[in-house]
N, C-alpha and C positions, 0 to 999 in steps of 0.2 A: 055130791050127796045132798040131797035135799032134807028138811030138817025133820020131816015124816017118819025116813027112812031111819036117819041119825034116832030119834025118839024108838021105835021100835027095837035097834039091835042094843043100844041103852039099857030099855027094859027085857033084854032077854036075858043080856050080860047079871043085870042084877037077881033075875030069878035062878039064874046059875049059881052067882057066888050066896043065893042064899043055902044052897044045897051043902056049901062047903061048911067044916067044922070051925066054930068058935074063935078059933085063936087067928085063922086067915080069913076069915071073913070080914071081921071091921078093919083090916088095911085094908082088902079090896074095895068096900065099901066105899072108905072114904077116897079112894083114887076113885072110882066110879063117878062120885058125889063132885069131884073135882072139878073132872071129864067133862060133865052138866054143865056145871056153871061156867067155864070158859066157854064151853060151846055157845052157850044163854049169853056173857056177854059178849066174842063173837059176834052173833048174830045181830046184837042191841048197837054194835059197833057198824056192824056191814048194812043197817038200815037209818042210822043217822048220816053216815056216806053218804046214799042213794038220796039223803033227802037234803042235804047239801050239797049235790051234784044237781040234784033236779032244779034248786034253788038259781044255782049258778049259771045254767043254762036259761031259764027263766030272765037274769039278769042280763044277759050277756046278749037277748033276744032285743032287750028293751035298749040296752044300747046301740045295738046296731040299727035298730030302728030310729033313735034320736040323733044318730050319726049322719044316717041318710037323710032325714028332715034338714037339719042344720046343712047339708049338703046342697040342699032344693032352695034352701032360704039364700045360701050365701050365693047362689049362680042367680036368683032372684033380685038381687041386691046388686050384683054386678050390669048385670045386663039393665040395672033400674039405673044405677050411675052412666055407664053410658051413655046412654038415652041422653039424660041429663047434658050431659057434655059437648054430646054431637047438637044439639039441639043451642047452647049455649054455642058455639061455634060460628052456627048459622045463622041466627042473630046480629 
């Protein structure tokens, strides 16, 4: 149910319970009024997620990318000592 949808049958709920009489009307109201706001935060919940998920991913990109760097350096460095050694050998 997308939040559109949810907002429309919301307001239809409410234009109904306005048709009812006085004494059931502000219960329903205020469960309706409830309804909203959990839906609101909900929703305020399920987009601070998405934006720590997006985060996370983001992180988790630049890691692997400083993993594989440090990976190119450290066989850079081996194959630099080697080098060294054999060369040291042959001397």
């Amino acid at each position: 149910m997308d939040d559109q949808f949810f907002q429309s049958k919301l307001d239809e709920l409410m234009q109904q319970i306005q048709q009812l009489p006085g004494e059931k009307r502000g219960e329903l109201e205020s469960l309706a009024q409830q309804t909203k706001d959990r839906h609101d935060r909900m929703r305020d919940a399920v987009k601070e997620l998405q934006e720590s998920l997006d985060y996370l991913r983001l992180s988790v990109k630049y890691l692997v990318f400083d993993l594989e760097a440090t990976r190119r350096e450290n066989k850079y460095l081996r194959d630099m000592l080697n080098r060294q050694q054999t060369d040291d050998r042959d001397a």
